[in-house]
C-alpha positions in Angstrom: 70.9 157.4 57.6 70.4 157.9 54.1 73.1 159.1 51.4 71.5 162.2 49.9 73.5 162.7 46.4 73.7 166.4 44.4 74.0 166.6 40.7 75.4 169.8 39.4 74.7 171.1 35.7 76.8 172.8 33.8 75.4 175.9 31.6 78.4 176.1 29.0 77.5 171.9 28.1 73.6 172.9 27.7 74.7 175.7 25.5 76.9 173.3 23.3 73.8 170.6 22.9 71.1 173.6 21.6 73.8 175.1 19.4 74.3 171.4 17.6 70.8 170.9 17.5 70.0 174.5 15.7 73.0 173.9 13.3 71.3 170.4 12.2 68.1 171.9 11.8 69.0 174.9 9.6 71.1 172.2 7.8 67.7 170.1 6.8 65.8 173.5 5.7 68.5 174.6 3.7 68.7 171.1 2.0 65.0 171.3 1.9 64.9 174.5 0.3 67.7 173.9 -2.1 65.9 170.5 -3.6 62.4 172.4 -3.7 64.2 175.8 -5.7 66.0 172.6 -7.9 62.8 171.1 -8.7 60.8 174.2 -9.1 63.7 175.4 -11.5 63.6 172.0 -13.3 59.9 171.5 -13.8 59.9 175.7 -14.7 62.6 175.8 -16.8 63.9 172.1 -18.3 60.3 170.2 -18.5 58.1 173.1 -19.0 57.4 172.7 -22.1 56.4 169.0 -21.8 53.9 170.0 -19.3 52.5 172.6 -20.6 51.4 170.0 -24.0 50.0 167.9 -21.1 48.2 170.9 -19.5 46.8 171.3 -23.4 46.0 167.4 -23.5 44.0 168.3 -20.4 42.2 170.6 -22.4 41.9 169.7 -25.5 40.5 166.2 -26.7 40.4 164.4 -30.2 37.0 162.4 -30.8 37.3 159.5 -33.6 35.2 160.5 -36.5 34.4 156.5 -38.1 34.1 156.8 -41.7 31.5 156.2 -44.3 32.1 152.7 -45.1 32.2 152.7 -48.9 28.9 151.8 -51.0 28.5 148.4 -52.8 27.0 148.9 -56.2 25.5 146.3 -58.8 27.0 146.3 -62.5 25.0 149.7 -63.6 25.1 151.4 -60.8 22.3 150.5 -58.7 23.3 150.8 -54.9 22.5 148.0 -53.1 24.4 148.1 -49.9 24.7 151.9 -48.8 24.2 154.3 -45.7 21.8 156.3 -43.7 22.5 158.8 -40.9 22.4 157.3 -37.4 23.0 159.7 -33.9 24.2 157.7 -31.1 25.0 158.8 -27.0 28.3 158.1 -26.0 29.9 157.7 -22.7 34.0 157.8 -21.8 34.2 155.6 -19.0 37.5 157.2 -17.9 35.7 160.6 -18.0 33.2 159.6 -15.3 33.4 159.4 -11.8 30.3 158.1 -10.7 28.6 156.6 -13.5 25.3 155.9 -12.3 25.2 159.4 -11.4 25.7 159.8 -15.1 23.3 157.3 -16.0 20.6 159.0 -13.9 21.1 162.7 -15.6 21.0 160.9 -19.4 18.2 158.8 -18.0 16.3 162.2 -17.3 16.3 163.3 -20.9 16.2 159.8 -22.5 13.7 157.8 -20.3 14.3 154.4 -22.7 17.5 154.2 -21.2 16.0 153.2 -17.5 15.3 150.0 -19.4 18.7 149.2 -21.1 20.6 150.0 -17.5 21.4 146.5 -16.9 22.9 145.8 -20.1 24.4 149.6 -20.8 26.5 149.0 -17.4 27.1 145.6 -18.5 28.6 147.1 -21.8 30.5 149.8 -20.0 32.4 146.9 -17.6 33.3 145.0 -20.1 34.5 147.8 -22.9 37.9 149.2 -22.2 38.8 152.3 -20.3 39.8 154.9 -23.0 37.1 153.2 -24.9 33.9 154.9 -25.4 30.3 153.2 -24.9 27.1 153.5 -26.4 24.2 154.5 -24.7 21.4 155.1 -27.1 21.9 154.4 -30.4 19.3 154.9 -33.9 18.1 158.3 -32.1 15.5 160.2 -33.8 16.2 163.8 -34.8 13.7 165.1 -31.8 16.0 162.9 -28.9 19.2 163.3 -30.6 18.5 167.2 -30.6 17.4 166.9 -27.1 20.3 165.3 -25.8 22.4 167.7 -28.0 21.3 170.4 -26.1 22.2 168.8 -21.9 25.4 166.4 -23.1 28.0 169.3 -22.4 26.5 169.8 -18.9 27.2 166.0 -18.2 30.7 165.3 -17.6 32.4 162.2 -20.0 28.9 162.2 -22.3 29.1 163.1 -26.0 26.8 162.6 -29.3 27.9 161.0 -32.2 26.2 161.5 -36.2 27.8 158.9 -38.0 26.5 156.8 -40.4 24.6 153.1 -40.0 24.6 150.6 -42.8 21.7 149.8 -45.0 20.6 147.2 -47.7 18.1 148.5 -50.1 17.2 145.2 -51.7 16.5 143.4 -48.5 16.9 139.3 -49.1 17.8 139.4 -52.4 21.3 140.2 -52.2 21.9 138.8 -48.2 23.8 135.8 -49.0 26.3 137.1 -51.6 26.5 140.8 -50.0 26.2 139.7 -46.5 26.2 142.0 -43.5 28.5 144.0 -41.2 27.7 143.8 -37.7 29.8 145.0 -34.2 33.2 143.4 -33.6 33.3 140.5 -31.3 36.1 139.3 -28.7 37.3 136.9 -31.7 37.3 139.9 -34.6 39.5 142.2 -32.3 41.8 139.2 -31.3 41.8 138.4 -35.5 42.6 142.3 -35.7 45.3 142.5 -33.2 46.8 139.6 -34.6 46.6 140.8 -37.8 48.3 144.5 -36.6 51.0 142.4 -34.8 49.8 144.0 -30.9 47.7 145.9 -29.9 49.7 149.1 -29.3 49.6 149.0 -33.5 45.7 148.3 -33.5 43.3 151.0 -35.0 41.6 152.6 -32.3 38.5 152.8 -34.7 37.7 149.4 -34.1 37.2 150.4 -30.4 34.8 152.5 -31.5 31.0 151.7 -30.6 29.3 152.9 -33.7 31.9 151.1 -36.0 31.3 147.9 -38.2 32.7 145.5 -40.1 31.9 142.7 -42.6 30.8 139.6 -41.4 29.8 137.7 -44.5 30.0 137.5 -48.1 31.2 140.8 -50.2 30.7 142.7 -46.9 33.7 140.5 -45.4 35.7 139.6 -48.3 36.3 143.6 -48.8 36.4 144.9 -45.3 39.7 146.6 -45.5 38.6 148.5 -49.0 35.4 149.0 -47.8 36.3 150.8 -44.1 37.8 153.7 -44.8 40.1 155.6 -42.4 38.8 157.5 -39.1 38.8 161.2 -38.8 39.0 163.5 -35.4 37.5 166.2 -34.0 39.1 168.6 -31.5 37.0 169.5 -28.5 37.6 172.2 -25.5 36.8 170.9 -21.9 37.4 172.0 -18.7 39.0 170.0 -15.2 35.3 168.1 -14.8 35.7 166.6 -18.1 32.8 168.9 -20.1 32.9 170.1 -23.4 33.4 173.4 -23.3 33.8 174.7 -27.6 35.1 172.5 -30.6 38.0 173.8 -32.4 37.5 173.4 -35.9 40.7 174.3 -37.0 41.6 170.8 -35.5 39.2 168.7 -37.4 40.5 166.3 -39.9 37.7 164.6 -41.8 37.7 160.9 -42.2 38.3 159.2 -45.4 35.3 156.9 -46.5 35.9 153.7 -47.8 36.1 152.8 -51.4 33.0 151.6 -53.0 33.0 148.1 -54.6 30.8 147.6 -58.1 30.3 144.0 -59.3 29.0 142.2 -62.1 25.6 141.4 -60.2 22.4 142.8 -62.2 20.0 144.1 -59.4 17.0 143.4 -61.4 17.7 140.2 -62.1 18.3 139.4 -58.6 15.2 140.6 -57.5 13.1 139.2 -60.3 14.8 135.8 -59.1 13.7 135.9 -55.6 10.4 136.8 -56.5 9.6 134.3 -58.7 10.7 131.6 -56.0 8.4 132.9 -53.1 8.4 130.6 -50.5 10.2 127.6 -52.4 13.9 126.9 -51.1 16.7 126.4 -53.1 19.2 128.8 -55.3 19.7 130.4 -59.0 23.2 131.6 -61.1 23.0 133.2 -64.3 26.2 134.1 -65.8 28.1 135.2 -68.9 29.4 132.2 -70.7 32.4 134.0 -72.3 33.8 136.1 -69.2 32.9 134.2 -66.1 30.4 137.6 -65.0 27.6 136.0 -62.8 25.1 138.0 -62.9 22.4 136.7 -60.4 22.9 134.7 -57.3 20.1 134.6 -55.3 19.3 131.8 -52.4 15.7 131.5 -51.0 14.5 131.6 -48.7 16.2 135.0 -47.7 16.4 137.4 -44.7 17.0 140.6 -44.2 20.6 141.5 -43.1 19.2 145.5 -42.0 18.4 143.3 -38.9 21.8 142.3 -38.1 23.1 145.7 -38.4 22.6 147.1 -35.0 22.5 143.2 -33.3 19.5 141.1 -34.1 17.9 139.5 -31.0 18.3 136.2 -29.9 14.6 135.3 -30.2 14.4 137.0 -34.1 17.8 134.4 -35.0 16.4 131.6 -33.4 13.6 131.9 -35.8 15.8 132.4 -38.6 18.5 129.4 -37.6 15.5 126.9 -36.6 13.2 127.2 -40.0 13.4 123.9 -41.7 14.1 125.8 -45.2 17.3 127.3 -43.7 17.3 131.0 -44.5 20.8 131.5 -43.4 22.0 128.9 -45.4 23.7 130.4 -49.0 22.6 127.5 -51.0 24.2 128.2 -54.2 27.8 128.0 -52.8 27.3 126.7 -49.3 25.4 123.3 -50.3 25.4 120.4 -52.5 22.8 118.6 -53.8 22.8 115.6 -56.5 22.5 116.6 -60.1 19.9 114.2 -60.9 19.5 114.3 -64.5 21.3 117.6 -65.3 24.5 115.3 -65.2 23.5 113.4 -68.0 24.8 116.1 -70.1 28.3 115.3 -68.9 27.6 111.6 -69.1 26.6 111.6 -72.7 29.7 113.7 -73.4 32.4 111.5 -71.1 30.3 108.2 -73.6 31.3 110.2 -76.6 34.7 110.9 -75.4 35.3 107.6 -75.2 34.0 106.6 -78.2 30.3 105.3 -78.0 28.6 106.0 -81.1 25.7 108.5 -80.6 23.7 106.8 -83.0 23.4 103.6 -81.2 20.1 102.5 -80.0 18.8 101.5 -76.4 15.9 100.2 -75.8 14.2 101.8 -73.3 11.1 99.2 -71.9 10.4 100.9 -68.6 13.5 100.0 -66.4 16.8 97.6 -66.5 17.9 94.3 -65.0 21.6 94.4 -63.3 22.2 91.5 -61.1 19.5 90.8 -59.0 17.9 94.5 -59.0 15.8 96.1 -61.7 16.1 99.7 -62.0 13.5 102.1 -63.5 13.2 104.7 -66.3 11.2 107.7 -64.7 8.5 107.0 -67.4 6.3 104.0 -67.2 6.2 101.7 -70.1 9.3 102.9 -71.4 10.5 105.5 -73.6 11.4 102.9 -76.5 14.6 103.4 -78.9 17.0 105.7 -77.6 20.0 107.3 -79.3 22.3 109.7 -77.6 20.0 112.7 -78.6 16.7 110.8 -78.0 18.2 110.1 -75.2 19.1 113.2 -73.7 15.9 114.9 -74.7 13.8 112.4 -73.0 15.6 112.2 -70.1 16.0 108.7 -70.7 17.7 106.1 -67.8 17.6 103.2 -69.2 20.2 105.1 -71.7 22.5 105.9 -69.5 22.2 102.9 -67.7 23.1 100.1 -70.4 25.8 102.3 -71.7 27.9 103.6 -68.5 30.0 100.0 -67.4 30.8 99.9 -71.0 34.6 100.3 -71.5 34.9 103.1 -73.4 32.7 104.6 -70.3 33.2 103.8 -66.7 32.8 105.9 -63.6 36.8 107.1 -64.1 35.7 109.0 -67.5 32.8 110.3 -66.2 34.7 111.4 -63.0 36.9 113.2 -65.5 34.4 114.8 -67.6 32.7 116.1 -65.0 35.9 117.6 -63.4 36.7 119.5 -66.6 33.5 120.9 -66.8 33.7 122.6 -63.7 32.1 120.1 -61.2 33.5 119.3 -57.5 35.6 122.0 -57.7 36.3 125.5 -55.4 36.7 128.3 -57.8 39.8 129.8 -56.2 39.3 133.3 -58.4 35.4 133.3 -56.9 35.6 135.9 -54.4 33.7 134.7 -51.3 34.1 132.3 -49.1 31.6 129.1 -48.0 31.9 127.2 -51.1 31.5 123.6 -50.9 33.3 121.6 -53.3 30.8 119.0 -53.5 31.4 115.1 -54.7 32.3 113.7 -58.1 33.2 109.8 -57.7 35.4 107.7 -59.1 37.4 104.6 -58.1 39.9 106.6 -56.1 37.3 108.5 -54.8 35.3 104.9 -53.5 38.8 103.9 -52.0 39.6 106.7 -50.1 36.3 107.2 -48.3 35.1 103.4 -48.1 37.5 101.5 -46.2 35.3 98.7 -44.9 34.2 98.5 -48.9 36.8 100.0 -51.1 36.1 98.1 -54.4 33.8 100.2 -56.7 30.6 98.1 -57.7 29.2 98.1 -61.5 25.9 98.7 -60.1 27.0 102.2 -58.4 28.0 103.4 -61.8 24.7 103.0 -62.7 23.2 105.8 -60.0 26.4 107.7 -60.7 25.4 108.2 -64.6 22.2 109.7 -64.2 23.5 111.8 -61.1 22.8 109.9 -58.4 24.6 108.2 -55.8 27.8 109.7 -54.6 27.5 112.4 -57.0 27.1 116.2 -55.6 27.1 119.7 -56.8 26.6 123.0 -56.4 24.4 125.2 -58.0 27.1 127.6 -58.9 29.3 124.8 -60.5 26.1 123.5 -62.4 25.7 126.8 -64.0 29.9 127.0 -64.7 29.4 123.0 -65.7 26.8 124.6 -68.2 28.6 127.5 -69.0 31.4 125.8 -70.3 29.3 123.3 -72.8 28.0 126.3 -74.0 31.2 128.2 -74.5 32.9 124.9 -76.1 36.0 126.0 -76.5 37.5 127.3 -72.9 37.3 126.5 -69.1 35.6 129.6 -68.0 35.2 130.7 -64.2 32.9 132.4 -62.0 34.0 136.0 -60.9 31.3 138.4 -58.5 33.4 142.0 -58.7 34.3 144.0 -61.3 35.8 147.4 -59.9 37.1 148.3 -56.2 37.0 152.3 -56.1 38.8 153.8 -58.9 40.8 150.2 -60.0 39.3 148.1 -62.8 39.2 144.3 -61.9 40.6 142.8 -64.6 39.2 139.5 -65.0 40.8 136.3 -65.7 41.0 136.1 -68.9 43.0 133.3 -69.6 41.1 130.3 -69.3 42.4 126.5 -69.8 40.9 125.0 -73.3 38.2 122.4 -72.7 39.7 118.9 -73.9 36.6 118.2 -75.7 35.9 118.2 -79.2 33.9 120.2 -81.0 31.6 117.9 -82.4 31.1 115.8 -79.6 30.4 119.5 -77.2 27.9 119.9 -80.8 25.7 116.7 -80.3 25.1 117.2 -76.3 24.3 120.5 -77.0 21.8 119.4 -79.9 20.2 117.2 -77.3 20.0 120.2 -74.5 18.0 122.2 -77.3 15.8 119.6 -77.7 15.2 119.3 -74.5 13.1 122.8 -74.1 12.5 123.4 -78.1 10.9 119.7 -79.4 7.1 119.1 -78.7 8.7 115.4 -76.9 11.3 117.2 -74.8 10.9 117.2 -71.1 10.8 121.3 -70.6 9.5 121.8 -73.7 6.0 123.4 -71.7 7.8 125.5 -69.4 10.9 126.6 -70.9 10.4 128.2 -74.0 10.9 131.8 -74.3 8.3 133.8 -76.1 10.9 136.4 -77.5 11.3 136.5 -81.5 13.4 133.8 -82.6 15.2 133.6 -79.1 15.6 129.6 -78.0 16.8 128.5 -74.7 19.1 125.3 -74.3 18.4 123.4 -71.2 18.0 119.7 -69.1 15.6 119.0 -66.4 16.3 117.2 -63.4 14.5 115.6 -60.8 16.6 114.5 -57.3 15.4 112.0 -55.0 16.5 112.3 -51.3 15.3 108.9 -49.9 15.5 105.3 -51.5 12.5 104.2 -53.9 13.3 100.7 -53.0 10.5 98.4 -52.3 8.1 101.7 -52.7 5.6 101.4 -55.4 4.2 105.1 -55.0 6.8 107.7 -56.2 4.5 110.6 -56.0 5.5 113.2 -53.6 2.5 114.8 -52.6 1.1 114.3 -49.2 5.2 113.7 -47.7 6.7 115.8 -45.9 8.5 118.4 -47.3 12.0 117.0 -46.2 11.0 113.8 -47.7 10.7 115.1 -51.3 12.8 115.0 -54.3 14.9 118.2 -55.6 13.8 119.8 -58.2 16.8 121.2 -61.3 16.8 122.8 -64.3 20.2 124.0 -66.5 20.0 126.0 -69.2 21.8 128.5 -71.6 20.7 131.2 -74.6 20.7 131.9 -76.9 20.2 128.1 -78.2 22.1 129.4 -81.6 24.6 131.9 -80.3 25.2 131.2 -76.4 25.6 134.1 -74.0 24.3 133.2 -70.7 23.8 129.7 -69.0 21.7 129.2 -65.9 21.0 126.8 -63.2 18.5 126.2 -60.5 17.8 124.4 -57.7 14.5 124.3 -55.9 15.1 122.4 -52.9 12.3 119.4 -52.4 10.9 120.7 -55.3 9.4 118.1 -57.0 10.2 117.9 -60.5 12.6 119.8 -62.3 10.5 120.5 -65.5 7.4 121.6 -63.6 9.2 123.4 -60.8 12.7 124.9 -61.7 12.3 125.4 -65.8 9.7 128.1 -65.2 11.9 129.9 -62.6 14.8 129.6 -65.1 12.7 131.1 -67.9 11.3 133.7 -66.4 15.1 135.0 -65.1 16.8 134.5 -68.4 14.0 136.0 -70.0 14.9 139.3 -68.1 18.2 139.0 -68.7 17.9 138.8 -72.4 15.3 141.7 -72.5 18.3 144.0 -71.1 21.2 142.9 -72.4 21.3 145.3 -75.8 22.6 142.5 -78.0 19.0 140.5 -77.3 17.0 143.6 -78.2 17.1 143.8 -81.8 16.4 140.1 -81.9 13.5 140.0 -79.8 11.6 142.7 -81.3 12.1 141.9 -85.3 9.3 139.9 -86.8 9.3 136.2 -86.6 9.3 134.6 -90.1 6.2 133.2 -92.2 6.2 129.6 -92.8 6.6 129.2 -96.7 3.5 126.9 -96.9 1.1 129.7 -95.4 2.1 132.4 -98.0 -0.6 131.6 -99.7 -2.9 132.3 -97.2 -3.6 135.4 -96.0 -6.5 135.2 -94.4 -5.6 132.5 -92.1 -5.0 133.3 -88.2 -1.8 132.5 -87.4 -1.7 131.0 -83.8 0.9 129.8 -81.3 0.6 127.0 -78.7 3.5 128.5 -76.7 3.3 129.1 -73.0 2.0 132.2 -71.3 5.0 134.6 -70.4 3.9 134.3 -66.6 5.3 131.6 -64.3 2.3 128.7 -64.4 3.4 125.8 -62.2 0.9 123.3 -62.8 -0.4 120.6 -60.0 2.2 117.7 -60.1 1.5 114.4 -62.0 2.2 111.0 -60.6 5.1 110.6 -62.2 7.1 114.0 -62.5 9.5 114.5 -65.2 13.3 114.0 -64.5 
């Protein structure tokens, strides 16, 4: 039988559990409520005040303003780099909840959005969160009002009017100005290097309507020419729309300073007209301050495109031309001399003690070795001196006298190096200058180690500026500049104010360690050159205005070896294939003010196809500058032996003021 076992309960122990159970309970609500009055008393009465400057964060927001980037202006004024009004679309990524909900309502009032979608999402993934992105930029007044009127009723969108850069000259100033474009991965990392992180970087350059310089005067004077941002203060509500702008919170932005420099606007422009499609550069500047006043590479482009991103296909074009557009070729490449360095030579002979006087005969070409070298004229030029020499152009000259001694390719190394040539200006204000070659034994040395040992014969190409020997356009015209000036080492400078400062200019230039008379006989020779029925420019260099004479040297480049080639003539070649074409130059012949040099790239012949292009930009330089006037208008005088005769015409066998390049001859002129 089974055991059957009875449990009693007892009601006082039951009792005991419910009361413990109560008392814990009430315990955790009165803890409960204690910590919740705590916090409620701390967030009321210790942090309200933070909170409520968050709760006004909430509301209120401050929109960067960028500034007007300051103006660049040529040396009277003339604005040459300035700004138009642009309105942009806007969207804060961290605003937005669904953005291609967003993208559909903008898409509604701007339908040319539907067609940027890929790459405005694109933009929006890759820009950072408190970062706003661009939508529709360049907007017409009829969108931009139009979106005005729907852009509060879409949450994180906003319009911007701010201001777009603009170049009024176009090409003529896109090398030395440059262009400001949007700021890459490797500007911002530059920028937040340069601010030491990035907590310390301006949130302007976030910004997607901001610029900065990318090249030339644009680059070189960012920081002056930016400015600093404003802010507006706008109302919105808990969806993130703009509800009213408080204008009480505005602060306006501060545009940039504007930069003047010593660049003449007309002058530039005159220059790249009168190179149309020919390649190559100009500088004119002031032989006694260093001023340049033109510096103009062609062919151009227009840096308007780069502004608001050029496309890849439009570059392309640009980067691919065989005449290099984007290339600055008065700073940013070299090119042999040619005959323009003869000047030097002559002067580096006389230094050393060669008697000017001297006489070379000149039969057509010269025997070194077991290699004949030619004068550029066939059948010779006959006897040379110095002066013949340099007016004429002459190699046979140069080449009997340049292993002498007194001469060597050391000197003329040295001479060259005073006047300016294979250096980098350090006071120029740009960057992309190439310092170019100027050989001597060192020189041969240092790069040649299979053939270190320099040769006699490569003097020879090195005195008529050939060989090793290379330049740039902007040290030929400080090279020129300087024989000119005769007495100091004067430098190239591009800006004369930034805002409200003066630049002073260097003024305290090295003395030229040449004498007088020796700078007097080269420069007798350069007149020659452009003045004396025999001289080489003499057609297309003179100057039509009063008793005004221009100084100057022709030069003609080759770019491939003559060797073994009977036919110099360069027509029918291709372009690559033909010889540079230089011309140097300063005026007035009798009181120097301004030298010049130019480079027409595969141009030919110096004489025929850079001495007109010269002219015809000193010539306008000389018709402005006040000084010039008084001598170009008064009468020229009457030659004593026609006083006599009244009634007979008086004629001139000068030029025509108006560029006339000529079809080339078989042989052009150095």
């Amino acid at each position: 039988m089974a055991e059957t076992s009875i449990i009693f309960s007892d009601v006082n122990e039951r009792q005991g559990v419910f009361s413990r159970r109560v008392f814990l309970m009430g315990g955790v609500v009165a803890f409960g409520l204690f910590a919740l009055t705590g916090r409620l008393a701390q967030l009321q009465l210790i942090e309200g005040g933070k909170y409520r400057r968050l709760s006004s964060a909430n509301q209120f927001n401050y929109r960067l303003i960028p500034p007007p980037r300051g103006q660049i202006l040529d040396r009277n004024g003339v604005v040459i780099a300035g700004n138009r009004p642009s309105f942009s679309v806007l969207v804060m990524r961290s605003q937005v909840k669904d953005i291609d909900e967003t993208l559909d309502q903008i898409a509604y009032v701007l339908p040319q959005t539907l067609l940027r979608r890929r790459a405005i999402l694109r933009d929006i993934n890759q820009s950072r969160r408190f970062a706003p992105t661009a939508i529709a930029t360049d907007l017409n007044w009829e969108d931009f009002a139009k979106v005005n009127l729907y852009a509060s009723t879409i949450p994180g969108v906003d319009v911007s009017m701010d201001e777009v850069r603009v170049y009024h000259y176009g090409g003529a100033f896109s090398h030395v100005i440059g262009y400001v474009g949007k700021i890459s991965d490797k500007d911002l990392k530059a920028e937040t290097a340069a601010a030491g992180d990035e907590e310390q970087l301006d949130p302007i350059l976030l910004h997607p309507g901001f610029r900065i310089g990318k090249q030339g005067i644009e680059k070189a004077f960012d920081k002056d020419l930016r400015g600093v941002a404003g802010a507006r203060k706008i109302e919105v509500n808990a969806t993130g729309n703009i509800i009213a702008e408080d204008s009480d919170g505005m602060r306006p932005a501060t545009p940039g300073e504007d930069v003047v420099l010593t660049l003449d606007a007309e002058i530039q422009q005159r220059a790249l007209e009168v190179f149309g499609e020919d390649s190559g550069g100009a500088v004119l500047m002031n032989i006694h301050t260093g001023e340049v006043l033109c510096m103009m590479s062609a062919p151009s482009f227009d840096p308007n495109l780069f502004v608001s991103g050029i496309s890849s296909k439009a570059y392309g074009l640009l980067r691919d031309y065989e005449r290099l557009p984007l290339l600055d070729k008065c700073i940013g490449s070299t090119y042999a001399p040619g005959s323009t360095f003869k000047v030097a030579t002559a002067l580096a002979f006389l230094e050393g003690g060669i008697n000017p006087e001297e006489r070379v005969v000149c039969s057509g070409s010269y025997r070194y070795g077991n290699r004949s070298f030619a004068c550029h004229k066939r059948g010779g030029h006959g006897p040379q001196t110095m002066h013949d020499a340099i007016k004429n152009s002459c190699d046979v000259y140069f080449y009997h006298m340049c292993n002498r001694a007194e001469a060597g390719p050391d000197r003329i190394a040295q001479t060259a190096r005073a006047l300016g040539m294979g250096h980098v200006f350090e006071n120029f204000e740009i960057a992309g200058q190439k310092r170019g070659t100027i050989p001597d034994r060192e020189y041969k040395r240092t790069a040649f180690k299979n053939d270190p040992k320099w040769h006699p014969g490569e003097t020879l190409s090195v005195a008529i500026g050939q060989g090793y020997v290379t330049t740039s356009a902007l040290q030929l015209c400080t090279y020129i500049a300087r024989i000119a000036n005769g007495q100091k080492a004067v430098e190239p400078y591009l800006v004369k104010k930034i805002g409200e400062v003066e630049k002073v200019p260097f003024k305290d230039f090295k003395d030229l360690p040449f004498s007088r008379a020796h700078l007097d006989i080269v420069r007798a020779g350069m007149i020659a050159v452009s003045n004396d029925v025999t001289g080489t420019a003499y057609r297309n260099s003179r100057l039509n205005l009063g008793n005004i004479e221009m100084a100057g040297k022709t030069g003609t480049a080759q770019v491939r070896s003559y060797d073994k080639v009977t036919n110099r003539r360069n027509e029918g070649i291709p372009w690559k294939l033909r010889d540079h074409g230089l011309f140097v130059a300063f005026a007035p012949a009798d009181a120097p003010k301004y030298a010049i040099a130019v480079i027409v790239q595969h141009g030919m012949g110096g004489s025929m196809f850079a001495a007109p292009k010269a002219r015809e930009i000193m010539k306008l330089a000389l018709i402005k500058d006040p000084e010039m006037q008084a001598r170009i208008i008064q009468p020229m005088p009457i030659d004593p032996s026609l006083a006599n005769a009244p009634d007979q015409e008086l004629t001139s066998d000068a030029p025509p003021d108006t560029i006339d390049i000529p079809t080339p001859t078989a042989n052009p002129q150095p």
